[in-house]
Every structure is written in structure tokens, then in C-alpha cells.
VEXDRENGU-792156 format. One record per residue (C-alpha): z, x, y; residue number from 1; residue in one letter. Coordinates in steps of 0.2 Angstrom, whole numbers, plus 5000, padded with zeros to 4 digits. Layout:
% VEXDRENGU-792156
zz,xx,yy,k,r
Z,X,Y,NUM,a
...
//
This chain:
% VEXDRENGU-792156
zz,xx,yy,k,r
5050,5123,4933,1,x
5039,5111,4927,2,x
5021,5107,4934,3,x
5017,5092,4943,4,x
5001,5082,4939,5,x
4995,5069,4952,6,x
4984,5057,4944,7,x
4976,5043,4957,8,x
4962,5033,4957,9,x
4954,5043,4970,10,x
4960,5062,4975,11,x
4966,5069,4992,12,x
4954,5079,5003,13,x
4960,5096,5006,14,x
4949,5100,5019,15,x
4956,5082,5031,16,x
4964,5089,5048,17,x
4974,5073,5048,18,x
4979,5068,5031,19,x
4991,5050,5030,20,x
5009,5055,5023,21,x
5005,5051,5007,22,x
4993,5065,5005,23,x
5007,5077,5015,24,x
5021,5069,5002,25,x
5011,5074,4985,26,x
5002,5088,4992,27,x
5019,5096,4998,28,x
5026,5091,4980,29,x
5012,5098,4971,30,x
5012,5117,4981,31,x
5033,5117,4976,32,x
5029,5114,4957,33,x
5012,5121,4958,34,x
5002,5109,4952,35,x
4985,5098,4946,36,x
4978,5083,4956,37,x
4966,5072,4945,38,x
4954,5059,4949,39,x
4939,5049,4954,40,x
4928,5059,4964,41,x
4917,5045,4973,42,x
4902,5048,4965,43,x
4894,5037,4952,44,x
4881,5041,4941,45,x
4868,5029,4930,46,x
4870,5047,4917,47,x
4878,5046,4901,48,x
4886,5064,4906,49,x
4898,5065,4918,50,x
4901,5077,4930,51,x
4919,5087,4934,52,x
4923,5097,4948,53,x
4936,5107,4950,54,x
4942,5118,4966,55,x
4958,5127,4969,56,x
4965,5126,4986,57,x
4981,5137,4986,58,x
4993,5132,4972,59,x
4982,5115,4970,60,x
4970,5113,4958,61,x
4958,5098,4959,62,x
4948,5091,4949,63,x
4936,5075,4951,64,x
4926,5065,4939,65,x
4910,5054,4941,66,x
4910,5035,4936,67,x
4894,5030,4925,68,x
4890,5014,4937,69,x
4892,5000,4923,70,x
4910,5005,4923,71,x
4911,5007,4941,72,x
4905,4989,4943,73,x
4918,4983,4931,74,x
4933,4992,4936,75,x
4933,4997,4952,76,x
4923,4983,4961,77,x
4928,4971,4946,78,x
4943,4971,4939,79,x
4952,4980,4952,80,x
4946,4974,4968,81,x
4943,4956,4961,82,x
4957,4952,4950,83,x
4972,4965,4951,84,x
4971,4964,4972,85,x
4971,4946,4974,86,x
4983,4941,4959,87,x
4997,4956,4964,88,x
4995,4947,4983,89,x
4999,4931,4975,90,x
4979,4924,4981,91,x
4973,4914,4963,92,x
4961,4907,4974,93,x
4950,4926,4978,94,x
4954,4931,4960,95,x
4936,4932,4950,96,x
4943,4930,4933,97,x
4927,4938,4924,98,x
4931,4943,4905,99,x
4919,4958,4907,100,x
4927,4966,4921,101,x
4941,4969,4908,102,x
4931,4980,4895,103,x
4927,4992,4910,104,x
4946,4991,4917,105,x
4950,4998,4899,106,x
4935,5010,4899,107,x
4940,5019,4914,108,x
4957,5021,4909,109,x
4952,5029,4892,110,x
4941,5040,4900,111,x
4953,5046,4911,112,x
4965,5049,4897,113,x
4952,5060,4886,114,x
4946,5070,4903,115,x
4965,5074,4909,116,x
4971,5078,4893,117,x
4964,5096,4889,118,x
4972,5101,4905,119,x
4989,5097,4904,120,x
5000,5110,4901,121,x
5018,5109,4887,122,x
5028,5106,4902,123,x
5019,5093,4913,124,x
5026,5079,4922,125,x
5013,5066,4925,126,x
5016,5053,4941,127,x
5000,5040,4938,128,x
4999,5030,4955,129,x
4993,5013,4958,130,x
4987,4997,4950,131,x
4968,5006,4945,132,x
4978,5014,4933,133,x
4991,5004,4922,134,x
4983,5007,4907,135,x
4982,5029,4907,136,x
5000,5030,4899,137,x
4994,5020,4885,138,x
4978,5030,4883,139,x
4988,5049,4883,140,x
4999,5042,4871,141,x
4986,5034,4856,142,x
4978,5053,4861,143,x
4995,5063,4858,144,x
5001,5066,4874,145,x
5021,5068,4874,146,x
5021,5074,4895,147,x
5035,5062,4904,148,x
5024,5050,4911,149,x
5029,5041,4929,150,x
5020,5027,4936,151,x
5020,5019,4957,152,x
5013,5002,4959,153,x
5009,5005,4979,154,x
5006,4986,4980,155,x
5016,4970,4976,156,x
5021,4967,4957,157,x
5020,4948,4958,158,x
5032,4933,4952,159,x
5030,4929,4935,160,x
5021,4914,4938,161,x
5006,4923,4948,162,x
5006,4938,4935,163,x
5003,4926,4923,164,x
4986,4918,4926,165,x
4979,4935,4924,166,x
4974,4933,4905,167,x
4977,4952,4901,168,x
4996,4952,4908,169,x
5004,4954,4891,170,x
4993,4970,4891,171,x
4997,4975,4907,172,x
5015,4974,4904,173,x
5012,4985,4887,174,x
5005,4995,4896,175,x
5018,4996,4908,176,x
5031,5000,4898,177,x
5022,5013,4891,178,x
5028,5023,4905,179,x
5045,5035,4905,180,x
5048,5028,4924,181,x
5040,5015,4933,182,x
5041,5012,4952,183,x
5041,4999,4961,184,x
5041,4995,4981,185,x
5055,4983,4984,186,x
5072,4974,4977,187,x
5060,4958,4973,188,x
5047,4968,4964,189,x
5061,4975,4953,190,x
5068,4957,4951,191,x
5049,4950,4947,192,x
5046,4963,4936,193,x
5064,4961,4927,194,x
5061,4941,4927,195,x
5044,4943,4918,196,x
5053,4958,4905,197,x
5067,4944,4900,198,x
5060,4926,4902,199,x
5041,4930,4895,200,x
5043,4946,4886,201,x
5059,4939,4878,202,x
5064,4957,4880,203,x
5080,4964,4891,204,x
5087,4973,4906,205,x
5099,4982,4904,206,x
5110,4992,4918,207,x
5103,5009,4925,208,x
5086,4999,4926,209,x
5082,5000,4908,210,x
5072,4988,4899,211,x
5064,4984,4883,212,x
5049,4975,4878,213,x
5037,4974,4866,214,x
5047,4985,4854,215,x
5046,4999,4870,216,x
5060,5004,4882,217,x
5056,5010,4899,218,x
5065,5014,4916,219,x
5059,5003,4930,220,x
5068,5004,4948,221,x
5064,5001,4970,222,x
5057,5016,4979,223,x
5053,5011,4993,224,x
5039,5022,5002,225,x
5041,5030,5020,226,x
5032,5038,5033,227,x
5032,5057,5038,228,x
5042,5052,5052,229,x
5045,5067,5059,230,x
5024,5072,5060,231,x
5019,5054,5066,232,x
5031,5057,5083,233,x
5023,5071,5084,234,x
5005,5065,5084,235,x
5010,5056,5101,236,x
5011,5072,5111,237,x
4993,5077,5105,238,x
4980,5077,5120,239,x
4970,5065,5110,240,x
4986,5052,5110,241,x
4991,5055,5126,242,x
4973,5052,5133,243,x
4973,5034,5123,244,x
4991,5032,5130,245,x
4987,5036,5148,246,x
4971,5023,5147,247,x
4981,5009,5140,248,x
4992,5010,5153,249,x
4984,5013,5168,250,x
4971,4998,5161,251,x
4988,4986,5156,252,x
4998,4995,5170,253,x
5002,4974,5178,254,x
5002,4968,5158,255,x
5011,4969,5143,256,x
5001,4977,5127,257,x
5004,4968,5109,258,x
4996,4977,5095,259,x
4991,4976,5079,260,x
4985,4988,5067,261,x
4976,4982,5051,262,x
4964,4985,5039,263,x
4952,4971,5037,264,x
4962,4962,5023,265,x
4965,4945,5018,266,x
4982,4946,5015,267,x
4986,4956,5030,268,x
4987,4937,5038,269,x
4973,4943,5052,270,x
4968,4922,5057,271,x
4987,4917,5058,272,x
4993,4930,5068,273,x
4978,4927,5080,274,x
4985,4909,5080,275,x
5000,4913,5085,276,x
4993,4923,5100,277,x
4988,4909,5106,278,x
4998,4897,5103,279,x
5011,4907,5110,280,x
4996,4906,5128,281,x
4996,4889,5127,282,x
5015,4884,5127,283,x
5021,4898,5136,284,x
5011,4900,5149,285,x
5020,4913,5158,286,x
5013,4927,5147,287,x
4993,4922,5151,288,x
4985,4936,5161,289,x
5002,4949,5159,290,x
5001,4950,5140,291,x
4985,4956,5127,292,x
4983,4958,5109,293,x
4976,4973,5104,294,x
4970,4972,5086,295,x
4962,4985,5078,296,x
4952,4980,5062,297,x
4947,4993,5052,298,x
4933,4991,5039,299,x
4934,4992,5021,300,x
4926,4984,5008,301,x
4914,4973,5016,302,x
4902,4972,5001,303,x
4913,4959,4995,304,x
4911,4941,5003,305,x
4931,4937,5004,306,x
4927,4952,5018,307,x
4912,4944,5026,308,x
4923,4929,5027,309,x
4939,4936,5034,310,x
4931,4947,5047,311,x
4919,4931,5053,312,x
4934,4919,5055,313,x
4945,4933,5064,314,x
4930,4937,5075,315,x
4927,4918,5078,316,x
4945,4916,5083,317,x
4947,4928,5094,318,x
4931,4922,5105,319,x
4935,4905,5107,320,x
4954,4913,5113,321,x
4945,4922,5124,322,x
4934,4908,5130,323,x
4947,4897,5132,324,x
4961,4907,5141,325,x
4949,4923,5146,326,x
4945,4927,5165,327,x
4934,4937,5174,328,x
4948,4950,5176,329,x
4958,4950,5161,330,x
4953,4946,5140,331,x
4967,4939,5131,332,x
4962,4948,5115,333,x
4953,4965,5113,334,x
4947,4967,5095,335,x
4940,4981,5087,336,x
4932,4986,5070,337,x
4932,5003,5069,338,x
4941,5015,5060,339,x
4953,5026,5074,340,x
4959,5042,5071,341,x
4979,5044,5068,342,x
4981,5052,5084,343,x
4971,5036,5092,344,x
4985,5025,5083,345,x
5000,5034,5089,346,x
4994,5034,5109,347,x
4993,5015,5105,348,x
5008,5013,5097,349,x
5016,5022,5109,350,x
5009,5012,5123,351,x
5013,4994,5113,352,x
5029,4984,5122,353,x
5026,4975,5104,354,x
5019,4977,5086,355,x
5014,4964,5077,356,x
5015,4966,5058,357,x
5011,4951,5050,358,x
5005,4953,5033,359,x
5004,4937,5020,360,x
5011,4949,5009,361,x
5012,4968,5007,362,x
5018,4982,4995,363,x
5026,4990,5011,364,x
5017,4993,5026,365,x
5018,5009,5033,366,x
5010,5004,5049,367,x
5027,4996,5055,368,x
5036,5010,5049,369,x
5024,5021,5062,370,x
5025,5009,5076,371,x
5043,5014,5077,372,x
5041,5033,5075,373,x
5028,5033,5087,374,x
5041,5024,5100,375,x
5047,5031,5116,376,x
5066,5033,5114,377,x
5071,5028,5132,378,x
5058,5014,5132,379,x
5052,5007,5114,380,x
5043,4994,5111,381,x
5047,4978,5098,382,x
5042,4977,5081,383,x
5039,4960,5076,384,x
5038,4962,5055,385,x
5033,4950,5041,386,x
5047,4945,5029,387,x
5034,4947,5018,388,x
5030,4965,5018,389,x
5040,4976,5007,390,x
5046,4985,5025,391,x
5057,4970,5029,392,x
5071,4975,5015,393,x
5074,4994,5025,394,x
5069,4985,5042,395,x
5081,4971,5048,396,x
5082,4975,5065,397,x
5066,4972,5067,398,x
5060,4954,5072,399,x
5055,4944,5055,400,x
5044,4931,5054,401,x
5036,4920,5042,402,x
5015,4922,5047,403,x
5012,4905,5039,404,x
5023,4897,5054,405,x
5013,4899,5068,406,x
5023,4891,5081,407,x
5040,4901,5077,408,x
5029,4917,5077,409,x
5023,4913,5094,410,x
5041,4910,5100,411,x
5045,4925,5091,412,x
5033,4936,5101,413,x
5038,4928,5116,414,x
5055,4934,5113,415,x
5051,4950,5109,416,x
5042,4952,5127,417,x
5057,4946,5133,418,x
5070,4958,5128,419,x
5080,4966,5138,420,x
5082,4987,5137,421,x
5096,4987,5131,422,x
5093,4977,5116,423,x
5078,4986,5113,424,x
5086,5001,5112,425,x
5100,4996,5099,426,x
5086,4990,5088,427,x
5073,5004,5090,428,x
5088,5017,5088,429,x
5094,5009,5069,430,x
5075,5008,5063,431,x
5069,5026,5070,432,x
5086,5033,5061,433,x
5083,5024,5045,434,x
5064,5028,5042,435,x
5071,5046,5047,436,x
5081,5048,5033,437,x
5071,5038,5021,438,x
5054,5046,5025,439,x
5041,5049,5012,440,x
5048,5066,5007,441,x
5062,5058,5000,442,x
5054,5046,4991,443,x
5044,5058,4984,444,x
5061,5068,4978,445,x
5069,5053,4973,446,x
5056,5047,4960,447,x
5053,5064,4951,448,x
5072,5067,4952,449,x
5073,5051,4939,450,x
5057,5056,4933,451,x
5067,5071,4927,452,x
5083,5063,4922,453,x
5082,5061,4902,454,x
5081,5045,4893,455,x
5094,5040,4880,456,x
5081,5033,4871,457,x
5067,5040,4858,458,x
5048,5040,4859,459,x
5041,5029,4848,460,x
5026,5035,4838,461,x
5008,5038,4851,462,x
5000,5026,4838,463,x
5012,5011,4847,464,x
5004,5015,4862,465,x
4986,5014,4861,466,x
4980,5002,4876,467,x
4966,4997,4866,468,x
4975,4987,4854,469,x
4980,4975,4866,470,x
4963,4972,4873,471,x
4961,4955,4870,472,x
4981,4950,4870,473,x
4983,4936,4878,474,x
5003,4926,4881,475,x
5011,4916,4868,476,x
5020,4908,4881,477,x
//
């Protein structure tokens, strides 16, 4: 049996007491294959010598790498964070289109490339994840590397149109198709990707998800990504989520709790969902002192100032909401910016008679996908989804919305406080059946099974690859 080789931009603690599912998925992936997980350790270093380490836990070998900080600048906090988040969530306007951000992008990759390679063994299969990386098939190739190569996109791949005004997408999509298999969330990622493939690259799609491009041929096809169902359930019976669930409701015991569950994100749609809230006070007055949002805003990346930005609008939403509509015995909105533990989450989504999942666009969100494992059978709650999150393709029983329309979001919430049991349960039980069978175990299977599947095409020669030859490629279109 062939080895598996996780390569991500950062590497899964082996020592976490509550890992997400993704680190369950791979990790359970990697101990049946026995296996080597690769990448970014955290640390960077003004040195000119990096630092490796490597630790064996069980059948799992680690190994982490150091970033020299120009490159750290450039690619992680550049390139990636500035250019590749924004323009994959379809926001031009974020995007800081620096030309030197690019030179570290390709940097990192390489490194990467010449640090993994010496490790690999015959008989590897290599699954790259996520957009830091696009460019490492390219980089193993030019050095020699004949491993299948599998790739994940764990965020949007965006409409041609939007991929575009990055000025580096002819070399991202080289890059791309430098890959055996690449994996993409959603039908309408597939169809971007494939629009892009035929209508820029003046390539073609052909059946079985096969395309070629830029004298490559790759496989490209929708995986969608799940939850471990089955361990998030089970997170609600812990004393630490029974303890959250047993406050909520004694606190909310005469009121309905609405949730929401976010990182700290512009494109999570944070301002127009608090909108929403209150729009939905103001016109259906009903729900003032029996209903309150809950919306937990985690941290994360607050050096940058679209961050700042985000967290002081939401911050000054929610107290004039409170101002407005608050009384001395009841706040419409609670919101905290803290990081809770998984446990913390499941009490709340268990006490939640709604979740509100609103993103402005998402790969996936596995948050909704939670919200519905984490419900209690007899007496679930609503989800109320984005159709802009990838979840809403597996999800149509849940309540879709479109987050820029604030007043149909509002009546939309309304109705979902409304609901009788009966409907709630039909609902609840298709959703809690489908993220059961399509959890992130069999995601995980599915893509290394047609990682495994062969090809019906040859391997052109590594030299085609190189990643660096495209450096400065920009569209001829």
C-alpha cells in the first residue's frame, strides 16, 4: 500500500485534545497508509538557515520548516492573505495587488518543493491542500518528482471574471494543471474552473472531469467536505457542553436563542447579518425581548486593517442594536470575540432554536454542517444557510437566503422561529442523514480513491512544469 503524504501550509498538532475534523480525516488517513505530514512550523526566522523538525507520533511523521521573514511577509501575509483570500471570495476591492508579494508566493513554493523532496519515498501519493500552495506540483515536477500529485482548494475557486484581475492567473492555472487530481468544493467551482479551462485557456473538458490546458491534462472534480458527524454529536454529551447548554437555557428559558458562529471574516457577511437582526426587531415586533443573537466572533488576523475594520463596524452595529431595542432586563445581541472551545460550540448549538450561517461567500462551512449534528433529534433547531456557502448544494432543507437581502433574511429568521415541530423535524432529519453519510471520512476516501484511479494520459516531461517559468506570465486574453 502506498504511503500518504500530507503537505499543508501549516501541520496538525498531535498533541490538541480537540482537534477539528479535518485533522481527525487526514490524521485517520495518514496512520491506515502510514504516513508523512509536511509543513510550516509557525516559526519565522531573519537566518539564512532554516530549521526542520521532525517528530514521530505513532505511524505519523512530522516534519515542519521555518519561514525566513521576507518570504513570510510576502507569501503568507502578502500574496496569500492579500491577494488569493480576497480574489477567491470574489472581494477586488481588499485585494492588494503588490507585484512583490508574488516573488515570495513562488519562493515558498520552491522551498517547500526542494525541502519535501528528499523525503519522499517510490511509492508516495502526495495530497497538497489549500490555496498557499498551488504552485508545489510545479516545483516537484521541474526537481523530478514522478509521486501522483493531488491537490484541495478548501476555499472558493472563483468566476472567471474575478480570477482574472489576479495578474498571475495564467500561472496559477499552469500550475493547476500540473496536478494528477484537483479538488474542488462545489458543482459551481467545477463549472468556474471548467469556464476558465475552455473560454480563457482555449483548452477543453472533456467527460470523466478531464481537461487540458496549456499543453497539460489534469482531472478536476467536486468533493465536497464534511464534518465528523458522528464525534461532533458527541461533543454535546460532554460536561463542558452540557454545562454551556444548561446556562443558555436557564438564562433564555422565556426566549428563543439565534446563533452565529464565525470567525472574524469579511466574507463571513458579519454587518449584514446583524442588519437583519434587526431589521427583523423593528418589523416584527413580536420577537423583541423573546428572541437574541448570539454571535460569537472569533479572532484571527487582526494585524490586517480589513480586520480592524470588520470587527469595529460589527462591534458598532451591535451597540447601537442594543441601544435602540435593549432593556434593562434583556440585550438583544450578545457578542463575543473569543475563541471557544469545541465543546463550548456544541452546548450552544445545541441550545440554538436557529443558526444563522450567512457567509457573503464560502468554500463550504462546516459550521452549518455542525449546527445540525449538534441538534437534539426530538427538538432541533433551524438552520438558516447562505446560498452562497458551498454547504447550500448538500443542504436544501435548510432555510437559504441571500445575506445581501436584508429585509428577506429577516423574514426568513422570522420564519424560522416560527416553525412548527413537525416541520422542523422533517427538515433536521434529511440534513442530520445526509451530513451522516457524507461526513469527512468519506471525503477523505473518495478523493484518494481517484487519486488512485490511473490516468489514460502520459506525463509530460518535469521540465514542462517548472513554476518558475511562468513567473511573470500574464493573460493574452
Amino acid at each position: 500500500m502506498s504511503r500518504l503524504v500530507i503537505v499543508s501550509n501549516r501541520v496538525a498538532d498531535p498533541h490538541d485534545t480537540a482537534p477539528g475534523g479535518l485533522a481527525v480525516a487526514l490524521e485517520e488517513a495518514l496512520q491506515r497508509h502510514g504516513g508523512l505530514w509536511f509543513g510550516w512550523s509557525g516559526a519565522v526566522t531573519d537566518s539564512d538557515t532554516l530549521q526542520m523538525h521532525c517528530e514521530q507520533w505513532h505511524d505519523v511523521t512530522r516534519v515542519t520548516t521555518e519561514l525566513r521573514r521576507q518570504d513570510h511577509d510576502s507569501h503568507y501575509a502578502g500574496y496569500c492573505n492579500n491577494m488569493l483570500w480576497p480574489v477567491f471570495h470574489n472581494r477586488l476591492d481588499l485585494a492588494a495587488f503588490d507585484a512583490s508579494y508574488w516573488d515570495g508566493y513562488r519562493r515558498v513554493n520552491q522551498q517547500f518543493a526542494r525541502q519535501l523532496l528528499p523525503l519522499l519515498q517510490e511509492d508516495d501519493v502526495v495530497w497538497v491542500h489549500d490555496y498557499h500552495l498551488i504552485g508545489l506540483a510545479a516545483e516537484l515536477r521541474a526537481l523530478g518528482c514522478r509521486q501522483r500529485i493531488g491537490f484541495f482548494l478548501h476555499i472558493p475557486f472563483p468566476p472567471p471574471v474575478i480570477f482574472m484581475a489576479l495578474p498571475q492567473h495564467e500561472a496559477l492555472m499552469q500550475s493547476l494543471m500540473t496536478y494528477d487530481l484537483v479538488g474542488l468544493q462545489s458543482k459551481q467551482d467545477l463549472r468556474h474552473f471548467s469556464s476558465y479551462v475552455v473560454d480563457q485557456a482555449r483548452g477543453q473538458a472533456r467527460p470523466g472531469g478531464h481537461f487540458q490546458a496549456f499543453g497539460k491534462r489534469t482531472r478536476c472534480e467536486s468533493f465536497p467536505i464534511g464534518i465528523d458527524a458522528q464525534a461532533f454529536a458527541s461533543l454535546t454529551t460532554t460536561s463542558e457542553a452540557l454545562q454551556v447548554h444548561a446556562t443558555m437555557q436557564r438564562e433564555y428559558s422565556q426566549r428563543r436563542l439565534v446563533l452565529g458562529i464565525d470567525r472574524l471574516d469579511y466574507s463571513k457577511g458579519l454587518p449584514e447579518r446583524i442588519c437583519a437582526f434587526r431589521d427583523l426587531l423593528a418589523r416584527h415586533p413580536q420577537h423583541r425581548r423573546s428572541a437574541t443573537l448570539v454571535q460569537i466572533g472569533s479572532p484571527t488576523r487582526e494585524s490586517v486593517q480589513a480586520y480592524a475594520e470588520i470587527r469595529a463596524r460589527l462591534e458598532t452595529l451591535c451597540g447601537a442594536i442594543n441601544g435602540d431595542f435593549g432593556e434593562l432586563d434583556w440585550m438583544p445581541v450578545r457578542y463575543i470575540h473569543q475563541v471557544l472551545t469545541r465543546a463550548h460550540l456544541a452546548g450552544l448549538c445545541r441550545a440554538a432554536a436557529v443558526g444563522l450561517v450567512t457567509p457573503l461567500r464560502d468554500g463550504m462551512n462546516l459550521v452549518a454542517k455542525e449546527f445540525v449534528a449538534a441538534q437534539d433529534p426530538d427538538d432541533p433547531g433551524v438552520l438558516v444557510l447562505s446560498r452562497f456557502a458551498g454547504a447550500a448544494e448538500q443542504l436544501q432543507e435548510a432555510l437559504l437566503v441571500n445575506p445581501y437581502d436584508i429585509h428577506t433574511t429577516a423574514n426568513t429568521i422570522d420564519q424560522a422561529l416560527q416553525m412548527p415541530l413537525d416541520e422542523r423535524l422533517d427538515r433536521h432529519r434529511r440534513l442530520l442523514a445526509r451530513i451522516q453519510a457524507q461526513d469527512v471520512h468519506w471525503w477523505c476516501k473518495r478523493f484518494l480513491a481517484a487519486l488512485a484511479r490511473p490516468t489514460t494520459f502520459g506525463m509530460p516531461p518535469p521540465a514542462r512544469y517548472a513554476f518558475e517559468r511562468h513567473s511573470t506570465a500574464v493573460s493574452r486574453h
